[in-house]
C-alpha positions as CSV (number, residue, x, y, z in Angstrom):
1,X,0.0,0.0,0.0
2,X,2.9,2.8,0.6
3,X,3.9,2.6,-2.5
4,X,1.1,3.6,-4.0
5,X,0.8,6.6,-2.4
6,X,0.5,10.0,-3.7
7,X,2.5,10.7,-6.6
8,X,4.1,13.7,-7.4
9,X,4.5,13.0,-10.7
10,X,2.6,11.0,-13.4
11,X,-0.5,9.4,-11.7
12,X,-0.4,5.7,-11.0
13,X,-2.8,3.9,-13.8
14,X,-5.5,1.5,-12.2
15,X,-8.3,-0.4,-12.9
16,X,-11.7,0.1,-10.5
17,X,-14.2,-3.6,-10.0
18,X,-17.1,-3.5,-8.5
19,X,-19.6,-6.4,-7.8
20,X,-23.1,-5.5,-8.0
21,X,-25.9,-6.4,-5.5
22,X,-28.1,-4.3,-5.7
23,X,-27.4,-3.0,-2.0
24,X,-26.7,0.2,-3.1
25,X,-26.2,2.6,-6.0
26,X,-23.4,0.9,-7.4
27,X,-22.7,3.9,-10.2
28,X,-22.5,6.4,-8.3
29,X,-20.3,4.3,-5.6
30,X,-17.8,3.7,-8.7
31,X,-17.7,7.3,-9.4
32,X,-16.6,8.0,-5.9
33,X,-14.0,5.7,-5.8
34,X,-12.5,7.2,-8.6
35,X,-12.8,10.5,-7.1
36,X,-11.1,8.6,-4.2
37,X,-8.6,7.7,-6.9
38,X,-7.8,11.2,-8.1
39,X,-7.3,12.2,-4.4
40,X,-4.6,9.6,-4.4
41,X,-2.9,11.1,-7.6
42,X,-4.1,7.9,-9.4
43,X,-5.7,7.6,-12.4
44,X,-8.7,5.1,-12.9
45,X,-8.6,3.9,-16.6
46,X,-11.4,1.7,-16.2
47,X,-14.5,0.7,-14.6
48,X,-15.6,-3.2,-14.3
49,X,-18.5,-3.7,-12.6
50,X,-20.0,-7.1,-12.6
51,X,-24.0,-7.6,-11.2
52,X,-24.5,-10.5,-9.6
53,X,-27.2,-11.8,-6.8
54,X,-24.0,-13.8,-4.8
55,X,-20.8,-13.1,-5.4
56,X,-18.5,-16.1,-6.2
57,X,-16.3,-17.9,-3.3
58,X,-12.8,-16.1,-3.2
59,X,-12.5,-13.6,-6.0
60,X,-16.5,-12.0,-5.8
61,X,-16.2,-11.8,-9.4
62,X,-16.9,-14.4,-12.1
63,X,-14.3,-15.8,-14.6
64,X,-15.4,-14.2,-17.7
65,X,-15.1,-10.3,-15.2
66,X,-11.7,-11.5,-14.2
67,X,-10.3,-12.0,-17.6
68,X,-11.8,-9.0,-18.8
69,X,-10.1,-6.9,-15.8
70,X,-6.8,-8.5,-16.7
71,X,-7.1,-7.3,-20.0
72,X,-7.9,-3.9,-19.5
73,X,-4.8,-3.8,-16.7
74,X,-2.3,-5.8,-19.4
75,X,-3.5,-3.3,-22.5
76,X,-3.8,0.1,-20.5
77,X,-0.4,-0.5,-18.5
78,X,-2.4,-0.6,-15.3
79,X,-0.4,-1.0,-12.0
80,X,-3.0,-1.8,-10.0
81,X,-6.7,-2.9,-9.1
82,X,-8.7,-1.2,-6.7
83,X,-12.2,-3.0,-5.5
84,X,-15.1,-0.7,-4.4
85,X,-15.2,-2.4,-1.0
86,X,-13.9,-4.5,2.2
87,X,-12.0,-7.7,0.6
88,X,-10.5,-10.3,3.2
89,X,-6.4,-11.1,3.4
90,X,-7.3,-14.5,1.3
91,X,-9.4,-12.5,-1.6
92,X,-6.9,-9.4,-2.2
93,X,-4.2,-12.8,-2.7
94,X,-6.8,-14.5,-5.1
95,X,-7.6,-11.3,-6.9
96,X,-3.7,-10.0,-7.0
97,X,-3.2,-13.9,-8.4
98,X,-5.3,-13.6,-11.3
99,X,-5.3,-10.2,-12.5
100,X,-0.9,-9.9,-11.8
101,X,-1.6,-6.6,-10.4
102,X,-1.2,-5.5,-6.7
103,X,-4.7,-5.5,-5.4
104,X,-5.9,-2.7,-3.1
105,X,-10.1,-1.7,-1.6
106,X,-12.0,1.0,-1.0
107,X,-10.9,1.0,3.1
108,X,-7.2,0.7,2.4
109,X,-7.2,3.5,-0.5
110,X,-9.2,6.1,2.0
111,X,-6.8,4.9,4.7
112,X,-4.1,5.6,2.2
113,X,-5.4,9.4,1.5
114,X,-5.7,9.7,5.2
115,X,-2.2,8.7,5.9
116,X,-0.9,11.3,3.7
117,X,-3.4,14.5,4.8
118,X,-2.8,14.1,8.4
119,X,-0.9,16.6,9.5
120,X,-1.1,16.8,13.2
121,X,0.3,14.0,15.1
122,X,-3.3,12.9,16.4
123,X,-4.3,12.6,13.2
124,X,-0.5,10.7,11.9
125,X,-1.4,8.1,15.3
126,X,-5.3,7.6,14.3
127,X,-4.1,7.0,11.1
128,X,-1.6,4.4,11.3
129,X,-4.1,2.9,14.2
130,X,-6.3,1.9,11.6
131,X,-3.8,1.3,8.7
132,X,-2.4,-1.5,11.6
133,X,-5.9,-2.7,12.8
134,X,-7.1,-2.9,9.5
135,X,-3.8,-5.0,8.5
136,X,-3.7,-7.6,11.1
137,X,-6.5,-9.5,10.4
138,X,-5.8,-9.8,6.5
139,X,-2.1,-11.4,7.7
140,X,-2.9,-14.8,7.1
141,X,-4.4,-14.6,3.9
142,X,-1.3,-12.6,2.2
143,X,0.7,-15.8,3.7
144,X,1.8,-16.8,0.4
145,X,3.8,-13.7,0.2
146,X,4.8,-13.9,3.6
147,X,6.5,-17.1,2.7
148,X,8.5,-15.9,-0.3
149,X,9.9,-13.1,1.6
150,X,11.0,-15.5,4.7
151,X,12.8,-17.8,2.3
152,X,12.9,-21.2,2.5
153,X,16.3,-23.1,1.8
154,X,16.1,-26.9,1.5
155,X,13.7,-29.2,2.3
156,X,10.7,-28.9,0.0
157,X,7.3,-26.9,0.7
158,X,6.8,-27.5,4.4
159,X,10.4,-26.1,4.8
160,X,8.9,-22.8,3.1
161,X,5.8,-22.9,4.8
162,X,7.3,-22.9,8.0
163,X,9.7,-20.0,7.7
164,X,6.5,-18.3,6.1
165,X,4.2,-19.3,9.5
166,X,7.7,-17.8,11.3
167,X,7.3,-14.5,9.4
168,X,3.8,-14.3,9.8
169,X,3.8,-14.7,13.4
170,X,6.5,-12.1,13.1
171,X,4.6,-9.9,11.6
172,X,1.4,-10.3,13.7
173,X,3.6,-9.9,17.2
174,X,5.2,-6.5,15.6
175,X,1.6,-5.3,14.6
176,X,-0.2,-6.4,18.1
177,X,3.1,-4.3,20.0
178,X,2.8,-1.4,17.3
179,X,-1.6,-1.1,18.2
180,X,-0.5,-0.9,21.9
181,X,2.4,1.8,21.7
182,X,-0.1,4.1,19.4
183,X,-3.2,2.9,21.6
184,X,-1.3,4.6,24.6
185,X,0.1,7.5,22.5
186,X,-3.8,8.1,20.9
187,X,-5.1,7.9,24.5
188,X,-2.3,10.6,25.6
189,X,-3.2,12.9,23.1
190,X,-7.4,12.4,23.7
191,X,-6.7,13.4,27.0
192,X,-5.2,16.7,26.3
193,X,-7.4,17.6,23.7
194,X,-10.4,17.3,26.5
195,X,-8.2,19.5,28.5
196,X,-8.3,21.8,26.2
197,X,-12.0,21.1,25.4
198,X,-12.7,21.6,28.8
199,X,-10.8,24.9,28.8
200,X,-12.7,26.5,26.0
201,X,-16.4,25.3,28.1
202,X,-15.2,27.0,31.0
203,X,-14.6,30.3,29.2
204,X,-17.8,29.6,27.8
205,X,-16.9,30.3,24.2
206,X,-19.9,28.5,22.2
207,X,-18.0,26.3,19.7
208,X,-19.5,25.4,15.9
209,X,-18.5,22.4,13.9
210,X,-19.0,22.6,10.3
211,X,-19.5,18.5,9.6
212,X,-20.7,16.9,5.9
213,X,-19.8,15.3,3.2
214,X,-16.2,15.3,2.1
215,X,-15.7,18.1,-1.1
216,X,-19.0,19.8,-0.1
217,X,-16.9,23.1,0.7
218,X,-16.2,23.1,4.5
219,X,-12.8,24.6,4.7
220,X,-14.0,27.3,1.8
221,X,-17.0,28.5,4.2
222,X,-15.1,28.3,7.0
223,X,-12.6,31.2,5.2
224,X,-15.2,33.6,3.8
225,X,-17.1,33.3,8.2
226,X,-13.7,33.6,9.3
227,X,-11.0,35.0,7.1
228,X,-9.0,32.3,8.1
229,X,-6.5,30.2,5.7
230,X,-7.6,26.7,5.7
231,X,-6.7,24.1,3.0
232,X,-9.1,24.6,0.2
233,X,-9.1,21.8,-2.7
234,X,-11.4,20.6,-5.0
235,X,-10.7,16.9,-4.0
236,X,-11.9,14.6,-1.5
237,X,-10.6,14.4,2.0
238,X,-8.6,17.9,1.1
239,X,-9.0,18.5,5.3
240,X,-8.3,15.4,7.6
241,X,-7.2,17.1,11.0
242,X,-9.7,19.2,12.5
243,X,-9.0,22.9,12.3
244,X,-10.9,25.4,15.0
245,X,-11.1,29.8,14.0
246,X,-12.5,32.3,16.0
247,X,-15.6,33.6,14.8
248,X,-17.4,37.1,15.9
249,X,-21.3,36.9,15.2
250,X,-23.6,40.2,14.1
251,X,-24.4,40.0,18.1
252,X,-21.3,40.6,19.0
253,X,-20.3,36.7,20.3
254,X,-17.3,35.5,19.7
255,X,-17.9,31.6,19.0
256,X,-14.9,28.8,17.8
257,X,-15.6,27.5,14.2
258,X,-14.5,24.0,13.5
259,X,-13.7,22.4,10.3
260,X,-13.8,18.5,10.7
261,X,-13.0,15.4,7.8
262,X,-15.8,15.0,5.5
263,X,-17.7,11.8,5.1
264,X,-17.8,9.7,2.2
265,X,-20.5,7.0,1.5
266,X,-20.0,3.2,3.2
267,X,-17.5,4.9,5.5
268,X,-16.2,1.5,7.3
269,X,-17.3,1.5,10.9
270,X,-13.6,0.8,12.3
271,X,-12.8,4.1,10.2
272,X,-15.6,6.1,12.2
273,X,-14.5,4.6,15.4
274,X,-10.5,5.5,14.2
275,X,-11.3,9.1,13.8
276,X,-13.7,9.3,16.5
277,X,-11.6,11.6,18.8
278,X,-11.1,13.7,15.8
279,X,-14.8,13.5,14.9
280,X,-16.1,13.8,18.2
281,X,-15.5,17.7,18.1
282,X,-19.0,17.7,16.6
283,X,-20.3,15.9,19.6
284,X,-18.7,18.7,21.9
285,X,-20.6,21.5,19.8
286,X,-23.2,24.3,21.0
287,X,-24.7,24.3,17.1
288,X,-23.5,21.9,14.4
289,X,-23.9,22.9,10.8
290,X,-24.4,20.4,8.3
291,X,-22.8,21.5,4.6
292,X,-24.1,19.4,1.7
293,X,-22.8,20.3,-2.4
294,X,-25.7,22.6,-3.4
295,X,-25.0,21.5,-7.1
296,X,-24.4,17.7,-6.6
297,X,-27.9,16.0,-6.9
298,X,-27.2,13.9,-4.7
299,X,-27.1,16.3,-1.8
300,X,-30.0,14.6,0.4
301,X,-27.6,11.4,0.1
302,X,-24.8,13.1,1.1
303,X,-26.8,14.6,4.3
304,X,-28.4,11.3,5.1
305,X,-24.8,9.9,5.3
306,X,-23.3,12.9,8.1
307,X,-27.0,12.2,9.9
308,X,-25.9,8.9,10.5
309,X,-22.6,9.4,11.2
310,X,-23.8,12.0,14.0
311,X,-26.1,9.9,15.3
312,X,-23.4,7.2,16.0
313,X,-21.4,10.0,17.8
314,X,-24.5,10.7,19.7
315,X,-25.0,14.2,18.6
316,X,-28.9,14.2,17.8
317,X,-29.9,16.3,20.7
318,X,-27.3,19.4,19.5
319,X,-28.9,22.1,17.6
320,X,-28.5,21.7,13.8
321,X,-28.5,23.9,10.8
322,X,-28.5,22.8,7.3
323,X,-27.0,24.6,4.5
324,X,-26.6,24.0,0.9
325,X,-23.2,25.5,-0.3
326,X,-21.6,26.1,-3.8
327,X,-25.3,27.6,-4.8
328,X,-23.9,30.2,-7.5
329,X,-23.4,26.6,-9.3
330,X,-26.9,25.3,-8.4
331,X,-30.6,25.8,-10.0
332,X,-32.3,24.1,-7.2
333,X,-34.1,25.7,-4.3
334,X,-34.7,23.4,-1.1
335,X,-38.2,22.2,-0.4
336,X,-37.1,23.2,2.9
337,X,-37.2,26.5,4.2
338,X,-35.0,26.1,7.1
339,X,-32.2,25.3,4.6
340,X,-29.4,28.0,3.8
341,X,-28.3,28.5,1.1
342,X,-24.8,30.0,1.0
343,X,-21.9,30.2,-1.7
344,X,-18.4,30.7,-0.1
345,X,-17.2,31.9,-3.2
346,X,-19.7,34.8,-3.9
347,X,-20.4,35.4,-0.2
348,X,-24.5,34.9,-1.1
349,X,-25.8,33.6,1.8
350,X,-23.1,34.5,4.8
351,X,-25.7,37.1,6.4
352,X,-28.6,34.4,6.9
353,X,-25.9,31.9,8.5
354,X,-24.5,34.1,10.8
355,X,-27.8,35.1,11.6
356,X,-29.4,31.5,12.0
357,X,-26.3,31.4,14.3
358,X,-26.6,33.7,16.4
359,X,-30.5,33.1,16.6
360,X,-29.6,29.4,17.7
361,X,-27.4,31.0,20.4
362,X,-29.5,33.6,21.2
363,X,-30.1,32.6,24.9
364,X,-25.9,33.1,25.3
365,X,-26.0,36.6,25.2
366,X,-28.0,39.7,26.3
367,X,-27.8,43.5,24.6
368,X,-26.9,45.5,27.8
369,X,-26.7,49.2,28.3
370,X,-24.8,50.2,31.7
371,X,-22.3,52.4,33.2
372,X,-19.6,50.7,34.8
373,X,-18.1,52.9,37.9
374,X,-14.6,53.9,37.8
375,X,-13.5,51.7,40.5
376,X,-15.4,49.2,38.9
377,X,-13.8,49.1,35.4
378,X,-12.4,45.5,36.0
379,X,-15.3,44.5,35.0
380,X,-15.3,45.7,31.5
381,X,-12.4,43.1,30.6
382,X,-14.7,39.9,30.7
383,X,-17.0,42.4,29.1
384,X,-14.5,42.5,26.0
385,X,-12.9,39.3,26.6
386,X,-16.4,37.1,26.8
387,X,-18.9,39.6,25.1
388,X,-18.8,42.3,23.0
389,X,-18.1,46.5,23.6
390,X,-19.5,48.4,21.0
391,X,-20.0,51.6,22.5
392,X,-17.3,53.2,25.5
393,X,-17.8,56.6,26.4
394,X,-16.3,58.4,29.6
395,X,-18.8,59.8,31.6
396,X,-18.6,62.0,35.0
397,X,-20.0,58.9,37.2
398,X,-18.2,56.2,35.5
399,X,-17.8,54.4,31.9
400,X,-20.9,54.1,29.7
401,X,-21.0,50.6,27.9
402,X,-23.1,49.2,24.8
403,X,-22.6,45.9,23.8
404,X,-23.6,41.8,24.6
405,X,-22.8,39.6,27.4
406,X,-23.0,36.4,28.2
407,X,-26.2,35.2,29.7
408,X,-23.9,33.7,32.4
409,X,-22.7,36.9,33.4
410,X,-25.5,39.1,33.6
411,X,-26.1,38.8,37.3
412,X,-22.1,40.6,37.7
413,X,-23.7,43.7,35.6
414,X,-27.1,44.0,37.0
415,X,-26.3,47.0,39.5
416,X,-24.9,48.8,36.8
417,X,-27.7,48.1,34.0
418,X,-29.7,51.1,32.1
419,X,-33.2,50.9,31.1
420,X,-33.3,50.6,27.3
């Protein structure tokens, strides 16, 4: 798998198989594993997809399927295969076998685009967590291999199939020792992000998490809320590591907007629970927004998919805004007229977030008028610091304020409050 990873220079050819049965939508899977592809700097050069009601014992695809895919990898120079799903050790040997191309699936192609987008190291330890977990289990069937690289001197087969067994248990020993160094590391890391987690709730700073479908335009909404500078790419999983910007609402609250890693359809469950410390920032979150591609038409499959994902993260009970981004490329209006519809790239739309925002937050803050005595000025810090000052003015009996404060703090400014 690592050398296959992304190329610098001219994309790896390979050929995408599918096996049909009627589970799912197996078109528009294909086209999103060669989207998957493209992320990887390959290049799928073609598509087999093979319908079946069972698939057949060991290779899921039929004879006449097989030699076609052998064809298209001998005649188009393809260095791979890629399956659109979860094959076992022994089938990714059986497939690799008959096609004399190295043999990858969906999971270990997304775990290979995740390996080389993490940047942080809790993303670089979550990663190779699941590269390893995801491994160890497939061991035994790539035993075959094993057993060429052990060697095998004298003595016939069994001689060879024992130094194979030898480097297999090798291998599984080094994996098991591996898990547990980065289980440690991972749970390390866990622990002081919920220090820091715990940090931003007692400063009460409301936090946001942008959540969706991978390529919907997360990391290009976040900028134009924010003007921060956050990875934008028209590719899938362009942002892996979560990525947290302050964000000052028309009211005046300051609020922490998080970009998270987009979803894609069929996301293995091991990958979910891999990335759950990453994801879990959406579980943390006073308002979660859910971005879907205004112009894919498949935008109510893309926000079934982050529904379920938050609802295995436990995140049903968190207020929830939907918005349709990238509408300057869409014709459609929402039946719904709780969606938004936003384009980060003309700004259309940015208004009626923020105020949807600040609406769902509206029990945070209070509009206060007051005049603060002068030996009571300290309290205009947490004013600034946790609220918002948008009118000072120096008065005989002390400091006149405009502005918001948190609900929380109100009782601290009651003696000094106006009547509006």
């Amino acid at each position: 798998m690592s050398e296959l990873m992304i190329q610098d220079k001219e994309p790896v050819k390979v050929v995408l198989l599918g096996l049909d049965l009627g589970q799912f939508d197996a078109d528009r899977s294909m086209d999103e594993l060669s989207a998957l592809c493209e992320a990887n700097g390959m290049e799928a050069v073609a598509q087999i997809v093979q319908r079946r009601a069972a698939p057949e014992a060991g290779t899921l695809l039929g004879e006449g399927k097989l030699e076609e895919a052998k064809l298209y990898c001998q005649n188009l120079g393809a260095e791979a295969a890629i399956f659109d799903g979860e094959l076992s050790g022994s089938q990714i040997r059986n497939l690799s076998e008959r096609l004399d191309v190295e043999v990858l699936d969906r999971t270990m192609l997304i775990l290979e685009i995740f390996r080389s987008r993490a940047v942080t190291n809790e993303g670089k330890v979550q990663t190779e967590l699941a590269m390893l977990r995801y491994r160890l289990p497939r061991l035994q069937g790539l035993g075959e291999s094993l057993s060429r690289q052990g060697g095998g001197g004298g003595g016939g087969g069994g001689a060879r199939r024992g130094a194979g067994e030898s480097k297999l248990e090798y291998d599984r020993r080094h994996i098991h020792r591996r898990i547990e160094a980065l289980e440690q590391k991972l749970t390390e890391l866990e622990k002081r992000r919920g220090e820091n987690r715990r940090a931003r709730q007692k400063a009460g700073t409301p936090v946001i998490s942008l959540v969706g479908y991978t390529n919907v335009g997360k990391s290009s909404l976040l900028n134009a809320l924010c003007g921060a500078e956050v990875m934008e790419a028209d590719m899938l999983f362009a942002t892996l590591d979560p990525t947290a910007r302050k964000l000052t609402l028309p009211s005046g609250l300051n609020v922490i907007a998080v970009d998270t890693v987009g979803f894609v359809s069929r996301l293995p469950h091991k990958l979910v629970e891999a990335f759950k410390s990453t994801l879990e920032e959406a579980a943390y979150s006073d308002v979660i927004v859910k971005v879907a591609d205004a112009a894919d038409e498949e935008r109510e499959a893309q926000l079934t998919i982050t529904d379920q994902v938050l609802a295995e993260l436990g995140c049903e009970s968190i207020p929830q805004l939907t918005v349709y981004n990238k509408c300057d490329k869409a014709g459609a209006t929402p039946f719904d007229p709780a969606v938004i519809l936003t384009s980060a790239k003309t700004g259309q739309g940015l208004d009626d977030l923020l105020a949807a925002l600040d609406a769902a937050l509206s029990d945070r803050v209070r509009a206060v008028k007051l005049v603060l005595p002068y030996d009571k000025l300290g309290l205009a810090e947490a004013m600034r610091s946790r609220g918002s000052v948008s009118v000072e003015d120096y008065r005989e009996n002390g400091v006149y304020f405009e502005g918001f404060v948190k609900s929380s703090d109100l009782h601290i400014y009651l003696p000094y409050l106006l009547e509006n």
